[in-house]
C-alpha positions as CSV (number, residue, x, y, z in Angstrom):
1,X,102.1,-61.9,-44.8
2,X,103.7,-60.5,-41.6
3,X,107.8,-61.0,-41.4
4,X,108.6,-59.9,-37.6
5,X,109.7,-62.4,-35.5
6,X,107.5,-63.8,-32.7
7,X,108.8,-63.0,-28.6
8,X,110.5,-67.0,-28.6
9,X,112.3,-66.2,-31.4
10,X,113.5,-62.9,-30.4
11,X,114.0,-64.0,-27.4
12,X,116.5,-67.0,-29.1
13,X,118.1,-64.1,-30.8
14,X,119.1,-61.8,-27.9
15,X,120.2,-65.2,-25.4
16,X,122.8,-66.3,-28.4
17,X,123.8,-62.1,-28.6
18,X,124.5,-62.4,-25.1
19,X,126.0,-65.6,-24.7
20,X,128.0,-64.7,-27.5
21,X,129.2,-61.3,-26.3
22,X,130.2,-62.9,-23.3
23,X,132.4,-65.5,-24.5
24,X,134.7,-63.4,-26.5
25,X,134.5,-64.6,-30.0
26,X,137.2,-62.4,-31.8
27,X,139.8,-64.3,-29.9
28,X,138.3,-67.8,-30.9
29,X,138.2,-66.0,-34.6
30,X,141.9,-65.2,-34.2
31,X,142.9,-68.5,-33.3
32,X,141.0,-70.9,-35.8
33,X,142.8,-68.4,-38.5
34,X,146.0,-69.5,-36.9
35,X,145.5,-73.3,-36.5
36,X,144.1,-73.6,-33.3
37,X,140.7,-74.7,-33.1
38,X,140.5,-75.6,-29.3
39,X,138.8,-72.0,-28.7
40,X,136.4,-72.4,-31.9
41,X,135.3,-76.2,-30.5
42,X,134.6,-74.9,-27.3
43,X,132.4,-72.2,-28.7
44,X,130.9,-74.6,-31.1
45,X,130.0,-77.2,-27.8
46,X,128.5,-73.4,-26.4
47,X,125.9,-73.5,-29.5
48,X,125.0,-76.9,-29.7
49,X,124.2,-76.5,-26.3
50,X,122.0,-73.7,-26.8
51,X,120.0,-75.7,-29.4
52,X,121.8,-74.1,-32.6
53,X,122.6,-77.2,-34.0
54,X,119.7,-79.0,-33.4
55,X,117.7,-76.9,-35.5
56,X,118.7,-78.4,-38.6
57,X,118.5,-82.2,-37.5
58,X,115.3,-84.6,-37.3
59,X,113.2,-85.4,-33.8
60,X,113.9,-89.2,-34.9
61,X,117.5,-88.1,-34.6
62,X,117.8,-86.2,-31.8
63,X,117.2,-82.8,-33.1
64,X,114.7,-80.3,-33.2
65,X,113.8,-79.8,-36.7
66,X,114.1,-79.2,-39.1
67,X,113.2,-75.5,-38.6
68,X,114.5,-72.9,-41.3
69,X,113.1,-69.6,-39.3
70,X,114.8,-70.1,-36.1
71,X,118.3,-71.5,-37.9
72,X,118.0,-67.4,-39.7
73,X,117.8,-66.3,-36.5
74,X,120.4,-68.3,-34.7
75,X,123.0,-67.9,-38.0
76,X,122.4,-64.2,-37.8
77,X,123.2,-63.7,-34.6
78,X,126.6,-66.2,-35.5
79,X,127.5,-63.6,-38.5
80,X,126.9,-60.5,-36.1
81,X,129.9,-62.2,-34.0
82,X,131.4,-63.6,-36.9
83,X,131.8,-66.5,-35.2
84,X,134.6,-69.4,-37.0
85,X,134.2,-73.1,-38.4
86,X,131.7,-74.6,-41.0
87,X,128.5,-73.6,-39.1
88,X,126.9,-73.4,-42.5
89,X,128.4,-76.9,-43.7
90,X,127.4,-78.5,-40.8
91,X,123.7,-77.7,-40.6
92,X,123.7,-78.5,-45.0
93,X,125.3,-81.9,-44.2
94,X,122.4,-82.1,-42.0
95,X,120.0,-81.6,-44.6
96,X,121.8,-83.6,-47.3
97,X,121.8,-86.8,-45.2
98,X,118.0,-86.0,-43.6
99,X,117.0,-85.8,-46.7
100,X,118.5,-88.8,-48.5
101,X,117.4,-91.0,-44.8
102,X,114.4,-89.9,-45.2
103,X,113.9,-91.5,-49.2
104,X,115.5,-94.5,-47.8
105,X,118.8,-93.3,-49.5
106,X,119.2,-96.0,-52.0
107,X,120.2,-94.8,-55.6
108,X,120.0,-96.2,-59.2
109,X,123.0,-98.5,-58.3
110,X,121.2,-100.4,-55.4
111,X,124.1,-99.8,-53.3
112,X,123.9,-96.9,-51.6
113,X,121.1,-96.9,-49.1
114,X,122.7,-98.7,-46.0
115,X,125.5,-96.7,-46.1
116,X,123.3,-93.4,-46.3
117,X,121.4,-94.9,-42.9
118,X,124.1,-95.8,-41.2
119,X,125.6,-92.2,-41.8
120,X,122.7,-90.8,-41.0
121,X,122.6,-92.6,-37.8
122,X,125.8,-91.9,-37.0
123,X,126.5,-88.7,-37.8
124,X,123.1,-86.5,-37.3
125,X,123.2,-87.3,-33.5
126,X,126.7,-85.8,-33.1
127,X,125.6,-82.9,-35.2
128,X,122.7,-82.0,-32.8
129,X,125.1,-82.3,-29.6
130,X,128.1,-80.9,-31.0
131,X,130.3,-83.3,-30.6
132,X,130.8,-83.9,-34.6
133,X,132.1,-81.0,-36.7
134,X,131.3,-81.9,-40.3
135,X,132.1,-79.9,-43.7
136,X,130.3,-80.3,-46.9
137,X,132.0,-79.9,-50.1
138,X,129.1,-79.5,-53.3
139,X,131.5,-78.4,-56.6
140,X,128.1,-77.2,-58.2
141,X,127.0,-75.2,-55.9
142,X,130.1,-73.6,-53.8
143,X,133.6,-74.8,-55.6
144,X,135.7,-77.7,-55.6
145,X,137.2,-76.8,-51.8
146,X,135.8,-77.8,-48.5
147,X,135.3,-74.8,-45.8
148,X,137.8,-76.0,-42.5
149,X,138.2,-79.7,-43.7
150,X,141.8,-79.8,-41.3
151,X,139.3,-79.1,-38.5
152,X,136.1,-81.0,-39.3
153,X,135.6,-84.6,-37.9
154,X,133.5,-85.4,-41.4
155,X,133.8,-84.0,-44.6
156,X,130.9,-85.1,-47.2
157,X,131.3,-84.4,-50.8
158,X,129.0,-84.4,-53.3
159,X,129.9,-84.7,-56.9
160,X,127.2,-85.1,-59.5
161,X,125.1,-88.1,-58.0
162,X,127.4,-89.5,-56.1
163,X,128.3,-88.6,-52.2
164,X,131.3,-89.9,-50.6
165,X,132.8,-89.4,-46.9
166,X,136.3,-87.8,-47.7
167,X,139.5,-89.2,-46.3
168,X,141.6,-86.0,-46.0
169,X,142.2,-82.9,-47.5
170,X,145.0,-80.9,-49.6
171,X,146.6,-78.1,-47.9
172,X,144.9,-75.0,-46.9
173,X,144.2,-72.3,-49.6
174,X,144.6,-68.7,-48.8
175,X,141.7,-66.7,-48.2
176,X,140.7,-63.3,-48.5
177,X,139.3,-64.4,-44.7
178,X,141.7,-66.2,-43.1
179,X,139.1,-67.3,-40.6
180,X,138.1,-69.5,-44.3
181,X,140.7,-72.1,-44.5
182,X,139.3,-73.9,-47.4
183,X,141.1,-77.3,-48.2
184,X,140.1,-79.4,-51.1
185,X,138.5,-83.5,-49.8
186,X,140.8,-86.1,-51.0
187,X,139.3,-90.0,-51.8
188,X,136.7,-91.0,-49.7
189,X,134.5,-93.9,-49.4
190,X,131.3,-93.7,-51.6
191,X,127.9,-93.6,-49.4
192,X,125.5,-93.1,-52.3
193,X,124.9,-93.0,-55.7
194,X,122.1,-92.2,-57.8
195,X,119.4,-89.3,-58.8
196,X,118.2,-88.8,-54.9
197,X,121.8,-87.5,-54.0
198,X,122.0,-85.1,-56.4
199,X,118.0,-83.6,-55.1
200,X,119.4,-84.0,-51.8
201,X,122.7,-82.0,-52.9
202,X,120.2,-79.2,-54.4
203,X,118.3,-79.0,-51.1
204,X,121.6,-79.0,-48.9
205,X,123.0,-75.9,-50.9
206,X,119.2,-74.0,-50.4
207,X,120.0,-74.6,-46.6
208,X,123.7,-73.4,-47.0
209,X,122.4,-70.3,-48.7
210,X,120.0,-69.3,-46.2
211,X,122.4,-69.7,-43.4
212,X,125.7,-68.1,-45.4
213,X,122.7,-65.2,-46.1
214,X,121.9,-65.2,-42.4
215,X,125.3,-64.7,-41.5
216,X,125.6,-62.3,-44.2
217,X,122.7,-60.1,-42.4
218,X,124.3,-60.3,-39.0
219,X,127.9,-58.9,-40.0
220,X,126.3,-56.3,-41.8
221,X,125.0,-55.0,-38.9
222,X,127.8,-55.6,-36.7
223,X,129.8,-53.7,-39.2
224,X,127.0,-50.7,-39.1
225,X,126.7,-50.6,-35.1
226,X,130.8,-50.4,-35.0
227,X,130.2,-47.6,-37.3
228,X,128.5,-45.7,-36.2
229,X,129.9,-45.8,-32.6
230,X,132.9,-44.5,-33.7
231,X,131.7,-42.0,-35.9
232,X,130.7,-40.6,-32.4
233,X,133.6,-40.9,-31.5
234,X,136.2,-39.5,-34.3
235,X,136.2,-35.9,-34.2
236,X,137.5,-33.5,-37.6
237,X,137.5,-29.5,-37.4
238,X,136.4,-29.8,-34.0
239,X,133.1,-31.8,-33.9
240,X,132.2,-35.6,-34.4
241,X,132.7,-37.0,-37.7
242,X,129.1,-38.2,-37.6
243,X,127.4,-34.9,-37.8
244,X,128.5,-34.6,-41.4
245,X,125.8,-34.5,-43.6
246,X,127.8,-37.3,-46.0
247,X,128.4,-39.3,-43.2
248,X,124.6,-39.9,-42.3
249,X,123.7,-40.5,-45.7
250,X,125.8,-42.9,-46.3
251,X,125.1,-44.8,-42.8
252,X,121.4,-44.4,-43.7
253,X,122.2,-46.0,-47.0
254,X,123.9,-48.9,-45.3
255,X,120.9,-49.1,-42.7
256,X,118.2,-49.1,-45.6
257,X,119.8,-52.3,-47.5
258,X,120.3,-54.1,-44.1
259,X,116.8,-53.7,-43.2
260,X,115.8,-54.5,-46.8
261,X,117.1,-57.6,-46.6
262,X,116.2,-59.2,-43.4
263,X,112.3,-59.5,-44.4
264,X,113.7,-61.5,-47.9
265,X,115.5,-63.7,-45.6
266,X,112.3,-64.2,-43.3
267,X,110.2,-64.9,-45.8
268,X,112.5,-67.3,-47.7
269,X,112.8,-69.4,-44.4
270,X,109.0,-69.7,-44.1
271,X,108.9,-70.6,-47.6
272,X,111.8,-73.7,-47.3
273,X,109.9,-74.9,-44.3
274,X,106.3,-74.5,-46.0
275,X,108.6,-76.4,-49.0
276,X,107.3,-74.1,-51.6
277,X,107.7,-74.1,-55.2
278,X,109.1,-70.8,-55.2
279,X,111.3,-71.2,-52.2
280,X,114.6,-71.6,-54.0
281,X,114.1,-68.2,-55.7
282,X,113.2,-66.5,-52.4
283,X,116.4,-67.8,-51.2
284,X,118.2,-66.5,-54.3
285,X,117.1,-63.1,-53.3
286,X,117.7,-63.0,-49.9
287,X,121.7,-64.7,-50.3
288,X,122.2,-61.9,-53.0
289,X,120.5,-58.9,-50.8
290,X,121.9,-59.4,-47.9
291,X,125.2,-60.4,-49.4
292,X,125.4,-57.3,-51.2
293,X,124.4,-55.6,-48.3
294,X,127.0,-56.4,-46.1
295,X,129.5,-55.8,-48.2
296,X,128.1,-52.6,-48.3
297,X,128.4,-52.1,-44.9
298,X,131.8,-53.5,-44.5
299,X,132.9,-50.4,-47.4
300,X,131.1,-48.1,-45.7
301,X,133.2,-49.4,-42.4
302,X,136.6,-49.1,-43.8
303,X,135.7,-46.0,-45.2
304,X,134.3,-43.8,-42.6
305,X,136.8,-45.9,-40.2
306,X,139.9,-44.4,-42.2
307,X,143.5,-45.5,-41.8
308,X,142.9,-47.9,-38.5
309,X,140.1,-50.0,-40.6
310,X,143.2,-51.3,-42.3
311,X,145.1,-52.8,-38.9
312,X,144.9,-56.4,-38.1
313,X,145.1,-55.7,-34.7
314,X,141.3,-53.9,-34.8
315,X,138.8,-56.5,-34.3
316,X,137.1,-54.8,-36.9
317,X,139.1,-56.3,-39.5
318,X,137.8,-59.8,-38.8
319,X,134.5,-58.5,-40.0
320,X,135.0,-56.8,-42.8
321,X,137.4,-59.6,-44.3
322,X,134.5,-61.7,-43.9
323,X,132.2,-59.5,-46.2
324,X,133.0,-60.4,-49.7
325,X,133.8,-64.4,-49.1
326,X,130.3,-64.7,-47.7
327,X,128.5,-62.6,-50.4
328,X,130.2,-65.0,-53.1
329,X,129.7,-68.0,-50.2
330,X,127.1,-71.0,-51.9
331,X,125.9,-68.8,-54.4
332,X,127.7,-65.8,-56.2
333,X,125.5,-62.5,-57.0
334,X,125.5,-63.2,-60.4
335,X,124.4,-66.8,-59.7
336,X,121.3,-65.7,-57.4
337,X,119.9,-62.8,-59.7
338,X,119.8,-65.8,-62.3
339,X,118.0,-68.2,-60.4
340,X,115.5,-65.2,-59.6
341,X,114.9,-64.7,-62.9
342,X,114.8,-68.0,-64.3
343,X,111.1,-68.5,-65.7
């Protein structure tokens, strides 16, 4: 089976990198760590014009998909620029409530499915245009806080087989990103209850995965490309730092697990659309490759970066603080090599 991209898709890819590039997103990154989120919305309205967000919601509900291969593409391209807010969340909420619309979202208590619809109907369509920013909060599968709930217009939580629309949120945690301001969803009004919310839970956080490993991909190599351009750049006994022997290997090192990972996330995209069996291990693997990966890289970063990788005031920093909180992101390491090896 061949994993390269078709020219639509790479096509897709290099529009977002350059739409992207243009709109200055460290500044928007800055500023959602501070509070602000006018900058991040504005951004956000930027994607959902350029179909981002309507990858992950229905035809029937004014989306495009859903389509797993070109949301890889599009959330790779939103890690290489490390762009802010629950992008992930937002396209798993998608999911969750696709999904439970789509079995007529009535659990085992026989009181869930018109407020499922109705949620559906009203929140999918704001999804797919931007307007809505939603979080999604799954204790199982990513941890009892909700990723930017102070920003979010919607915060769904899911907590064994019941999902509920949140009311508020607790104050904001630190983070080793502070780009991450995770919040924990207070009360709520219960949508559903019943076995189909928790399957619908378990498909959301494959979709989260996928994404977060998306991202994961594209900071790694924004972290690599940073790299190496200064290594050009940074001179020692005369000559640039990136002649060194050591230096090369371990930039080659950091290319080589990159570029490992990005066929593992291909191929797990084609296997969540194709719905197969084995899809959930195939996304196992690529969230723990390309998690590792970029963590890698953002190591390799400070490393070969020296002193000045440590400033704030770099804009390299808001990548690498980003590494580690996506690699552990909707599944830790040690919670994707188990579901890879679970018989």
């Amino acid at each position: 089976m061949r994993f390269l991209l078709d020219d639509e898709q790479r096509e897709f890819a290099r529009s977002l990198d350059g739409m992207l590039t243009a709109a200055g997103a460290p500044a928007a990154v800055r500023a959602w760590a501070a509070g602000d989120a006018t900058p991040g919305r504005a951004l956000w309205s930027r994607l959902a014009e350029a179909g981002v967000l309507a990858l992950a919601v229905p035809e029937r509900h004014d989306g495009l998909g859903p389509l797993p291969l070109e949301l890889a593409v599009a959330f790779t391209e939103l890690g290489r620029h490390a762009v802010p807010g629950p992008l992930v969340e937002t396209v798993a909420a998608a999911a969750l409530l696709d999904r439970l619309d789509d079995s007529g979202g009535s659990g085992s208590s026989g009181s869930s499915g018109s407020g499922v619809r109705e949620a559906a109907a009203a929140w999918l369509p704001q999804i797919a245009s931007g307007k809505a920013v939603v979080s999604l909060c799954v204790p199982a599968a990513c941890g009892p806080y909700a990723l930017d709930a102070d920003a979010a217009d919607a915060v769904f939580v899911v907590e064994g087989d019941t999902l509920r629309l949140a009311e508020t949120a607790g104050p904001v945690q630190p983070s080793a990103d502070p780009a991450r301001r995770l919040a924990r969803p207070l009360g709520g009004t219960v949508l559903a209850r019943g076995p189909e919310v928790g399957a619908a839970a378990a498909h959301a956080a494959e979709v989260a995965a996928l994404a977060t490993a998306a991202q994961s991909l594209g900071l790694g190599r924004a972290l690599l490309d940073r790299t190496v351009e200064y290594v050009k750049q940074r001179t020692q006994f005369g000559v640039a730092i990136g002649s060194f022997q050591a230096v090369k290997h371990r930039l080659a090192d950091t290319l080589i697990a990159l570029e490992f990972a990005r066929p593992l996330l291909h191929s797990a995209a084609l296997a969540l659309a194709e719905g197969a069996a084995h899809a959930s291990a195939e996304i196992a693997a690529a969230k723990v490759t390309a998690g590792e990966a970029a963590y890698a890289a953002a190591r390799t970063a400070l490393q070969l970066h020296g002193a000045v990788g440590y400033t704030e005031e770099l804009d390299l920093a808001l990548w690498i603080r980003k590494a580690r909180p996506l690699r552990d992101a909707w599944g830790t390491p040690a919670a994707c090599r188990a579901r890879v090896l679970a018989p």
